[in-house]
C-alpha positions as CSV (number, residue, x, y, z in Angstrom):
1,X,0.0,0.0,0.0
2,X,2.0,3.4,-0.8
3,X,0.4,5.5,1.9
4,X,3.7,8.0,1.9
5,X,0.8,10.6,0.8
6,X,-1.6,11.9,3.0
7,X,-4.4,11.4,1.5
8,X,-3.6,7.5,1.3
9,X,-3.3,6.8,4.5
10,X,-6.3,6.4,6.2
11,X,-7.1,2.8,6.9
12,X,-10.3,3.2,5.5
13,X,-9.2,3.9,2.3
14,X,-7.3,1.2,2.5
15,X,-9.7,-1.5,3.1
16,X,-11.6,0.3,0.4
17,X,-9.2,-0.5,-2.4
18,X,-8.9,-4.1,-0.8
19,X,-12.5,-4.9,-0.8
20,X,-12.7,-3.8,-4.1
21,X,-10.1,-5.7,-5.4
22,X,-11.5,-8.9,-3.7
23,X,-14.9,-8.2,-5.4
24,X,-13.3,-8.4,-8.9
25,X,-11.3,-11.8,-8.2
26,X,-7.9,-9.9,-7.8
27,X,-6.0,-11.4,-4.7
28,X,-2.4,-11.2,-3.8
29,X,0.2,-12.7,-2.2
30,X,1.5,-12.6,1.2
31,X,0.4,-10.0,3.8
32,X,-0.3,-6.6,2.9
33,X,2.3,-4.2,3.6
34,X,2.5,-0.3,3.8
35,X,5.4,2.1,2.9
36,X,4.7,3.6,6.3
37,X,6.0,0.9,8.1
38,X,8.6,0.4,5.8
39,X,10.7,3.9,7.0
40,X,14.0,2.1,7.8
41,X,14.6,0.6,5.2
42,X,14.0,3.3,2.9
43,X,16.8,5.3,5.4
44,X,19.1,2.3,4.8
45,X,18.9,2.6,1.6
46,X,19.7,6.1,1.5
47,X,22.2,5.6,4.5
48,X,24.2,3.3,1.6
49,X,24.1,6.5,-1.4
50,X,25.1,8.8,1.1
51,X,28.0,6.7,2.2
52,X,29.2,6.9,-1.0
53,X,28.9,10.6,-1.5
54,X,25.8,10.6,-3.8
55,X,23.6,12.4,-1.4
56,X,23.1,16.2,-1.0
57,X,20.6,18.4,1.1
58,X,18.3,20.3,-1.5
59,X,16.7,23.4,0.3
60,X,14.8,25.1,-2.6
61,X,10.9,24.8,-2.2
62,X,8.7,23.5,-5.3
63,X,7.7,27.2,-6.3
64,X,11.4,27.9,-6.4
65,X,12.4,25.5,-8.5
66,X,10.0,26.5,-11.3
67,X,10.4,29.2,-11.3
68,X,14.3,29.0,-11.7
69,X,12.9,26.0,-14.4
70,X,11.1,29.1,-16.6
71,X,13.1,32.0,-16.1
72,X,16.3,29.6,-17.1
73,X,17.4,30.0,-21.0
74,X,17.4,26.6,-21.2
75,X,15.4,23.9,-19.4
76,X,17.2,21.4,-17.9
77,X,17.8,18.0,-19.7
78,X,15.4,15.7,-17.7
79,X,11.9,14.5,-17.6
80,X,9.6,17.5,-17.1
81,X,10.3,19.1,-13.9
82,X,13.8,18.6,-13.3
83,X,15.7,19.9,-10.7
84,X,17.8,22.4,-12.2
85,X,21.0,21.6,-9.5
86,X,20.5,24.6,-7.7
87,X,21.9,23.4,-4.0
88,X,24.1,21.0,-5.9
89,X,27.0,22.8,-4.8
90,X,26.3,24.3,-2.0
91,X,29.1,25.0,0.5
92,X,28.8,24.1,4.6
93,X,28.4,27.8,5.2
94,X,25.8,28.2,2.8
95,X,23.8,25.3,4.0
96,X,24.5,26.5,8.1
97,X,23.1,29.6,6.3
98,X,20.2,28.0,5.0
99,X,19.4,26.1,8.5
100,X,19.6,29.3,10.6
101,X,17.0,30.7,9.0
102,X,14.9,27.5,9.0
103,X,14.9,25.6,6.3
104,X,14.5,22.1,6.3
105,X,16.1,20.0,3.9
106,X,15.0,17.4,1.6
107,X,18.0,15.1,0.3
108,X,18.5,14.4,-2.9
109,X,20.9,12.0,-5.4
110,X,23.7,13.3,-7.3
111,X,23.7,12.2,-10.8
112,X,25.8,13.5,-13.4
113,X,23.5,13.0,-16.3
114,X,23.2,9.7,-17.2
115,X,20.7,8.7,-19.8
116,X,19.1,5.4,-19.6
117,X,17.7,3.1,-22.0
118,X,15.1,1.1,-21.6
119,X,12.6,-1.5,-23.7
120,X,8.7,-1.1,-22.6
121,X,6.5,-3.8,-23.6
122,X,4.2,-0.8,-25.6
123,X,6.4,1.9,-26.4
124,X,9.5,-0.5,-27.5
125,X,13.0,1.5,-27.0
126,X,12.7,4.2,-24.6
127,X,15.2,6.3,-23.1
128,X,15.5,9.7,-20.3
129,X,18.2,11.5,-18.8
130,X,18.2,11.2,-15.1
131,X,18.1,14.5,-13.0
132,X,19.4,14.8,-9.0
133,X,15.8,13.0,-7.9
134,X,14.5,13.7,-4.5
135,X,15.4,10.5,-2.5
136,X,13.7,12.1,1.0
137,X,11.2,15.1,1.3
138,X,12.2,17.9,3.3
139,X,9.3,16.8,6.0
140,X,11.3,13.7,6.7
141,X,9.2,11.2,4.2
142,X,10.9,8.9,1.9
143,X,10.3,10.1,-1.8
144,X,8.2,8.2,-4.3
145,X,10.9,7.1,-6.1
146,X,12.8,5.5,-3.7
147,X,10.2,3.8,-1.8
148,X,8.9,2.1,-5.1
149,X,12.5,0.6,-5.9
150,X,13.2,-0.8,-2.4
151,X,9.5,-2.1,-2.5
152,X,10.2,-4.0,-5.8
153,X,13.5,-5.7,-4.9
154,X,11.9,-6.5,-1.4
155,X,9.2,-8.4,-2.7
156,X,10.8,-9.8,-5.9
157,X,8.4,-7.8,-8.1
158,X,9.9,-8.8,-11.9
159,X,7.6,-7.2,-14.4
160,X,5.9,-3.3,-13.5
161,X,2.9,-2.9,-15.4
162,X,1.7,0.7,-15.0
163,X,0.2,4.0,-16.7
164,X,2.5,5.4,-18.8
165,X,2.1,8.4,-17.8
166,X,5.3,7.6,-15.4
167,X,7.2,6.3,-18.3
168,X,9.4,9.5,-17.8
169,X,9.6,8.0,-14.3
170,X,11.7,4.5,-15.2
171,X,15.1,6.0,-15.8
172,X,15.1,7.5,-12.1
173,X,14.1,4.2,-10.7
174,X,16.7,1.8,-13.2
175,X,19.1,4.2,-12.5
176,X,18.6,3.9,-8.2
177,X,18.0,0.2,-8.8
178,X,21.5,-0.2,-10.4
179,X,23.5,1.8,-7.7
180,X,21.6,-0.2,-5.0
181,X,22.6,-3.4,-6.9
182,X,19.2,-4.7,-7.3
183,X,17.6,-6.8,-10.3
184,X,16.2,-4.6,-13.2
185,X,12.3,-5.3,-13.9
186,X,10.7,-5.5,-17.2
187,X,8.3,-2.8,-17.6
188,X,4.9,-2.4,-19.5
189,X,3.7,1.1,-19.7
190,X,-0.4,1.3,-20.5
191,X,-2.3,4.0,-21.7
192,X,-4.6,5.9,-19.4
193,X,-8.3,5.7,-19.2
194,X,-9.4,9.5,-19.9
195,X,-12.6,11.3,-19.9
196,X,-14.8,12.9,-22.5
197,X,-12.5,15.7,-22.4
198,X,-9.3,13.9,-22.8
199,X,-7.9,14.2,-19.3
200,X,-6.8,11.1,-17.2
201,X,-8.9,10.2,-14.0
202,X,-7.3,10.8,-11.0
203,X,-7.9,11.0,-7.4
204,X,-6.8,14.9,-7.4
205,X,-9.9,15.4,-9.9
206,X,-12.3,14.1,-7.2
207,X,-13.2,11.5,-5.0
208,X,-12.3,7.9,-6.6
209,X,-15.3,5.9,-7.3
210,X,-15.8,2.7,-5.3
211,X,-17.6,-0.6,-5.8
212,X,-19.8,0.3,-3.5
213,X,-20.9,3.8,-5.0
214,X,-21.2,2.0,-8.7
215,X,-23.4,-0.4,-7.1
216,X,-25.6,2.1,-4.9
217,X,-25.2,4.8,-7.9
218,X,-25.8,3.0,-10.9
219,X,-26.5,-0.4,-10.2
220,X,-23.0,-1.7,-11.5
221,X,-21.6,-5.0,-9.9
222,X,-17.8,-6.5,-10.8
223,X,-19.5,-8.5,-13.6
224,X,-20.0,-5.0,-15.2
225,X,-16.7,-3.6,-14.6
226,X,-14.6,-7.1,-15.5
227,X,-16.9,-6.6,-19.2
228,X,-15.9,-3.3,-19.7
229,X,-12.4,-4.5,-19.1
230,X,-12.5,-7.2,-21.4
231,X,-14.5,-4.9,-24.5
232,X,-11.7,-2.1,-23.6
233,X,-9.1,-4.8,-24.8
234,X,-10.8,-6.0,-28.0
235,X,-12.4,-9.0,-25.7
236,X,-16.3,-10.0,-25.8
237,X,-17.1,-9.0,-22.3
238,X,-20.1,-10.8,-22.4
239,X,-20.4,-13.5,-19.3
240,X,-16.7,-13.3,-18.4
241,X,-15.3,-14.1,-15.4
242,X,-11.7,-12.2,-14.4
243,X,-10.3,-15.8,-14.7
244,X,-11.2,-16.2,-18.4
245,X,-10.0,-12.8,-18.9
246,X,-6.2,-13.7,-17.6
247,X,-6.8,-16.8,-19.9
248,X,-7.8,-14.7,-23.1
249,X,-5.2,-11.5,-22.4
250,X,-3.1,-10.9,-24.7
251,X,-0.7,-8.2,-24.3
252,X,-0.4,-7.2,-28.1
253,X,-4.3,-6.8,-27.4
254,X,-2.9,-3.1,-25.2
255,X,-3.9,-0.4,-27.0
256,X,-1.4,2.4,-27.5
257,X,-3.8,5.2,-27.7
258,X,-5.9,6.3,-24.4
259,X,-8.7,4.2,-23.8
260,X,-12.4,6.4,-23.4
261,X,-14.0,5.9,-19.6
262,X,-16.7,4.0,-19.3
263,X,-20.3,4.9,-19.6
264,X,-20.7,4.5,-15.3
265,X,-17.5,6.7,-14.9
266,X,-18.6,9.8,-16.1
267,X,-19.9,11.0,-12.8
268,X,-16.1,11.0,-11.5
């Protein structure tokens, strides 16, 4: 469960995604566990970089950064939104500087540019230059990044099949993956589900819609949703169970364009 946000990590919301997968036929293995509870290991990890002089504190807030990101002639070779090295060089007395007048810092690994490449099951060949990626937030949380990587090797994850709207994302993680020695995964990057407008669905554009508000909204049961699945992948979705639809997948069947929301969705 990657509670690190706030908005994740109420225990309710929690057994809410849980229930919901158990009402499709999606179970997992093992006991469930939380990045919250994972803190020391993500600090271990961390502990290891910094041992080998790859860490530095980052003091600059998000505004600051982008705006040093548009006033800059040139943006910074990166995925969007990278760091533009600004405390990269900081000396001790500039960073004593920083602390006495409060700042806290956030810590962040020092890359000198590498670009890695990358095969994706659906976009083939990809490649990104990796930027100095936050590796822990300036309020003491372990960054996304990090947390997913040490998650991975932990639990001996071998293929990441996600949206690929965090395809920019993969060079960051290889790139942490090979300095903390840790098998690669394959990756399959899918396109997003968007609305009638084009724009993915997201928890930041409203609630999330559960089972349990289909059903008392709309009348929609995991039949209905396990259909749609199967018609969004070229698949008749009439009568199928989730266990016919892992028999039928095929992953040439992905789509590479964004796939329209579904008719009970709209209300999102």
């Amino acid at each position: 469960m990657e509670d690190l946000d706030r908005y994740q990590s109420s225990i309710d919301t929690e057994r809410s995604q849980l229930d919901d997968l158990a009402a499709l036929g999606i179970d997992w293995d093992g006991a469930v566990l939380r990045q919250s509870d994972r803190f020391d290991r993500y600090a271990a990890a961390i502990d290891e970089l910094t041992a080998r002089g790859l860490v530095y504190e980052c003091y600059c807030s998000r505004r600051e950064i982008r705006d040093e990101i548009e006033s800059a002639a040139h943006a910074p070779h990166g995925p969007p939104g990278s760091y533009p090295g600004t405390c990269r060089d900081l000396t001790e007395s500039e960073r004593v500087q920083r602390r006495t007048a409060g700042r806290r810092p956030a810590l962040r690994l020092r890359t000198d540019g590498h670009v890695i490449v990358f095969d994706d099951a659906v976009h083939g060949e990809s490649a990104g230059r990796v930027d100095d990626v936050v590796l822990r937030r300036n309020d003491g949380v372990p960054a996304y990044n990090l947390a997913v990587v040490v998650d991975d090797a932990a639990q001996g994850v071998t293929e990441v099949v996600r949206g690929d709207d965090l395809l920019s994302s993969t060079p960051r993680q290889i790139h942490l993956q090979r300095l903390l020695g840790y098998p690669q995964p394959t990756h399959v990057h899918v396109p997003l589900v968007v609305d009638a407008h084009g724009e993915r669905l997201a928890k930041r554009r409203g609630e999330p819609i559960t089972m349990s508000d289909l059903a008392d909204r709309a009348g929609i049961g995991p039949a209905d949703v396990v259909a749609w699945i199967a018609v969004s992948l070229g698949i008749d979705g009439r009568a199928i169970t989730l266990r016919d639809l892992v028999d039928r997948f095929e992953r040439a069947a992905i789509p590479s364009d964004p796939c329209p929301a579904p008719p009970f969705a709209s209300s999102h």
